[in-house]
C-alpha angles and dihedrals in degrees: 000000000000087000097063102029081059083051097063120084119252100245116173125201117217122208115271110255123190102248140045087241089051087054086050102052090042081051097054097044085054099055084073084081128061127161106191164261092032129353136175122207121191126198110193114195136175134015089107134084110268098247098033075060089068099030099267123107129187081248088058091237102081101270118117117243117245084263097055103115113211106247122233114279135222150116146248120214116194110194112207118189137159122245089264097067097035105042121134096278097026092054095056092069091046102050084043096054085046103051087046086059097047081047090054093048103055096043083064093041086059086041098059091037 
């Protein structure tokens, strides 16, 4: 069981902040840490009103007001490895594995729409 929980790859999930910009900067203050030798960040931003985002809402108790619109939603990933794993030859299979993930996820993504 050690074996295969050192096997994972270390992926942390940020909080959830209202804007793009927000995700950034959480992002930023995150790449201060790396715990090698790979590591995945996300940054989730969005989906929420503006102000329930930071705990506010237009009703004074967290809860969004019937105007709040629901912010667009999305992500950033920032991808952290040592030179080990991202040299010239080793890169090339993980950004294909990734790219075929991204691929898989928005064909299902068409597919529910």
């Amino acid at each position: 069981a050690g074996a295969a929980a050192s096997a994972r790859p270390n992926l942390r999930v940020l909080r959830r902040t209202a804007t793009p910009e927000e995700a950034d900067q959480e992002l930023y203050r995150a790449a201060r840490v790396f715990a090698p030798p790979f590591e995945a960040v996300l940054a989730p931003y969005g989906g929420v009103g503006q102000q329930q985002a930071s705990g506010e809402g237009a009703r004074g108790d967290g809860a969004p007001a019937a105007d709040e619109a629901a912010a667009p939603e999305g992500a950033f990933l920032r991808l952290a490895a040592t030179h080990m794993l991202s040299d010239g030859y080793s890169v090339v299979p993980l950004l294909s594995d990734l790219a075929q993930l991204v691929a898989r996820a928005e064909a299902s993504e068409d597919s529910a729409a």
